[in-house]
N, C-alpha and C positions, 0 to 999 in steps of 0.2 A: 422662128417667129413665135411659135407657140409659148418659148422660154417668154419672152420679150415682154408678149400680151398678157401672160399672168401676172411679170411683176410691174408693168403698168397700171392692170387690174389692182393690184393691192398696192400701189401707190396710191392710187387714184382713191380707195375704200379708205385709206389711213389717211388723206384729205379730207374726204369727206365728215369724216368720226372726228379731227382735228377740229374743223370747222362748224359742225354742231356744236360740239365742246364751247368751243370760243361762246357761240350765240346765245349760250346758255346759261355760261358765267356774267354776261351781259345781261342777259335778261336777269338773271339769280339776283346779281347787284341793285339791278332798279327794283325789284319788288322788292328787296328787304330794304331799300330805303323808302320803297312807300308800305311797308309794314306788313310784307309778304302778300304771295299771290296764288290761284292754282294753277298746275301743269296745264298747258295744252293739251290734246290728244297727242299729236307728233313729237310735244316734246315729253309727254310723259312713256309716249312709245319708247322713244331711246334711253328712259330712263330704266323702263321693265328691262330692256335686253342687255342696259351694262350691268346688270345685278348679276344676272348670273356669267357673263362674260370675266365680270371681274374676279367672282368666284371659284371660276377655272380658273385665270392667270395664278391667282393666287394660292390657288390649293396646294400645287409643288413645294412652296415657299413654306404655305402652315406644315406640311406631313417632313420636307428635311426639319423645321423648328422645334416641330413637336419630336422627331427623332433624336436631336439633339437634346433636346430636354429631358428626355426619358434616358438615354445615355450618360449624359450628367449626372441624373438623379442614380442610374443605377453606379454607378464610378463612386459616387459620396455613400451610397448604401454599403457597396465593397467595405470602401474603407470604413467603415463604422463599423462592420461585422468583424474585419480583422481587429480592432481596437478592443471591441469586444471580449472575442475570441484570447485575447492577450489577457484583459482584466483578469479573464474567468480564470485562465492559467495558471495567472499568478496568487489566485483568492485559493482554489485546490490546494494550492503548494503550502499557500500557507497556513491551508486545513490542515492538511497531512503534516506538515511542523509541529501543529497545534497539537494532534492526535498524538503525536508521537514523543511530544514534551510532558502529555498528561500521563499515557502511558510508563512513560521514563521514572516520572515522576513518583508514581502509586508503585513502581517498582526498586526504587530507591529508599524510599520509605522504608520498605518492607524490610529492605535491606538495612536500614538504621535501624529497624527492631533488631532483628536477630543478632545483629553487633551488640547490642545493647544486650540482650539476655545471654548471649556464649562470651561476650568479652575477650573475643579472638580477631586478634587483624586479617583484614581481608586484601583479596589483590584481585581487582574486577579482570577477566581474560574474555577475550574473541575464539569462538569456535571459526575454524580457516576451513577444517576439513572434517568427511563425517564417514561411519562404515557403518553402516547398516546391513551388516550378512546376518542372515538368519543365526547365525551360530556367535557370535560375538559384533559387540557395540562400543565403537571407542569412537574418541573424538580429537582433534587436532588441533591444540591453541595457542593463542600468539604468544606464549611468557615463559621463559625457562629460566635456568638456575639465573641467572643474572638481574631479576626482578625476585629472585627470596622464594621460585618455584620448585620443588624437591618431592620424589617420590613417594610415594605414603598420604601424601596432604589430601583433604577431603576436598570435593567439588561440590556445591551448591549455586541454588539461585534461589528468587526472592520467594518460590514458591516451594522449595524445599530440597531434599539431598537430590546430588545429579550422579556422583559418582565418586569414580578416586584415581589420583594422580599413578602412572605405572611408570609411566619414564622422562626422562628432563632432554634435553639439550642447555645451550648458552641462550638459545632464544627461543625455544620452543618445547612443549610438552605433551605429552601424548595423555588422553584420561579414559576411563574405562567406564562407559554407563550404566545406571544401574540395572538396567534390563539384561546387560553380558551374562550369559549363561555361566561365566564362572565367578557372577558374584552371590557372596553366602553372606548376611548383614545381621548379629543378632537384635530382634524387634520387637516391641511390646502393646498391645493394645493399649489407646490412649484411654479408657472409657472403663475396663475393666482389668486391669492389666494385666492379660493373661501374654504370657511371652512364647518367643519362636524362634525360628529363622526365616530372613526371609530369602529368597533366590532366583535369581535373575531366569525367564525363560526365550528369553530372546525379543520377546514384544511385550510381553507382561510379565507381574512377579506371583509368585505363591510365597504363604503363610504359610511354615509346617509348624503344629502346635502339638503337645502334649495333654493326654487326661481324657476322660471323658465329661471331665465337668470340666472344662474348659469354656470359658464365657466370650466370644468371638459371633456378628453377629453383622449380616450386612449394613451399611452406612459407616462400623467404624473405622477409625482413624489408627494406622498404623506409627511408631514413630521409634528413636533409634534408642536402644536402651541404654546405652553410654558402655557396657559391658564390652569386652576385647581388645579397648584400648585405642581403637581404629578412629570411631564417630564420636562427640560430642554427643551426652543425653540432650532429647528431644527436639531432633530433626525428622518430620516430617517424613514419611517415605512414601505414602500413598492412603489407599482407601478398599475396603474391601468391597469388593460385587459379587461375591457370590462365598458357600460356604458350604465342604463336604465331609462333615462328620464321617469318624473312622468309625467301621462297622467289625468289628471284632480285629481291631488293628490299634496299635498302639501311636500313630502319629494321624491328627488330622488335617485336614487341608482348606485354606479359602485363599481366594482369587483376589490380587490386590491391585488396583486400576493406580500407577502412581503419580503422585503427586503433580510431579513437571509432565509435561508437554514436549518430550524430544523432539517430535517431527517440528515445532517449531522455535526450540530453543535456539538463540544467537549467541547470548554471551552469558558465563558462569562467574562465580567467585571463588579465588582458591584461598581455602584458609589455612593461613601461614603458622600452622602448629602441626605437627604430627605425633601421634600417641609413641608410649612407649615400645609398642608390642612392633610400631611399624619404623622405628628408627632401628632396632634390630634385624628386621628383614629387608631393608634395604641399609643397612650399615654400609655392604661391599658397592653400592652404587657405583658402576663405570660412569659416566656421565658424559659418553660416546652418542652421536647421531644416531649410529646406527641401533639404536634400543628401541627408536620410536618404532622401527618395524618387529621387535618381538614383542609375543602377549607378555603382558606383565602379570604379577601373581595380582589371585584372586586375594578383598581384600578381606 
């Protein structure tokens, strides 16, 4: 019974709330066609209590609306971020192309100078592989006798000597840097030419010079004196940092920082000449794989 009488109860209320309604719209009607009116008490009573009646009903309706809107909004934000996210991408990539075209560039260059002053064909190679032991420095690249690469041949890059060819394959070469402890390179100051050897010490080179008037002096420029038949006159080999006059000794010494950048050397040029002194020491070339695993002679 109690079921029964409530929902009579609230029949009876949504009658009533119908039924004002109606007499209102009635009345609404006649005063705006006599040019509007004021409320009643009782009907402006029922007008205060559907205000916020109606503001309940409706709040559910605005908070899913407004969820949806904000979910929307957030859904189109996503995808605008990944769109984004995409441009930026691709704008890096084509920084890093950019970088890498200029870079290329100033290095190619450099490289059509030095062609242009030795007047020696060049054959650009990929370092593959690298040995860094303290004791010896070689490096592993993509060109052997079948690209015109041969034992003896000088290795450069745009920034100066890297080293020297020690053994070939049909595709592959092995080269010897110039920091290998068994290289001996004879070298001249660019500034004063006072002459040397210079010799690989595993990370860096030394200058051994003669005299006591010997004129060698931090800042200069080391470069290859074209003597033994090996290097081309002046290639670059480094720079000196430091300098230790012989003290009742007949040979002195300075520190050469060189030229290239091993630790991040990628690709060198091998120049397709070899001297005379180095087509006699490797005359008997085997031209077997297995060479790349032995040291090659110092050059």
């Amino acid at each position: 019974m109690t079921e029964i009488r409530s929902r009579m109860l609230l029949v009876g209320l949504a009658a009533v709330l119908i039924g004002i309604a109606l007499i209102n719209m009635v009345v609404d009607g006649r005063a705006r066609a006599a040019g509007g009116r004021e409320h009643s008490w009782w009907s402006g009573l029922v007008l205060d209590v559907a205000v916020p009646v109606q503001r309940m009903v409706a709040m559910p309706f605005e908070l899913v609306r407004g969820g949806w809107e904000e979910y929307v909004s957030l859904v189109e934000v996503g995808r605008e971020n990944d769109t984004l996210r995409q441009r930026l991408a691709a704008i890096e990539d084509e920084n890093l192309q950019l970088r890498e075209a200029l870079v290329e560039s100033g290095r190619l260059e450099r490289i059509a100078e030095m062609r242009d002053s030795f007047e020696i064909p060049m054959l650009p190679a990929t370092l593959v592989g690298l040995d860094s032991s303290t004791w010896f420095r070689s490096a592993l690249l993509d060109r052997g006798r079948n690209h015109g690469v041969h034992s003896g041949m000088p290795l450069i890059s745009e920034r100066g000597l890297v080293g020297l060819v020690t053994a070939t394959s049909r595709n592959a070469a092995k080269g010897m840097l110039l920091p290998d402890r068994q290289t001996s390179i004879d070298g001249v100051v660019q500034r004063s030419r006072a002459r040397g050897i210079v010799r690989g010490m595993g990370e860096a080179l030394v200058f051994e010079f003669g005299g006591v008037d010997a004129d060698v002096a931090v800042g200069d420029v080391v470069i290859t004196s074209g003597l033994g038949g090996v290097y081309p006159k002046g290639l670059q080999i480094g720079r000196v940092t430091g300098v230790e006059m012989a003290d009742g000794q007949l040979v002195s010494r300075a520190e050469v920082e060189p030229a290239v950048d091993f630790d991040r050397l990628e690709q060198v040029f091998v120049m397709l000449r070899r001297g005379p002194s180095m087509d006699l020491l490797f005359a008997a070339e085997s031209g077997d794989l297995g060479d790349l695993d032995e040291p090659g002679d110092g050059p």
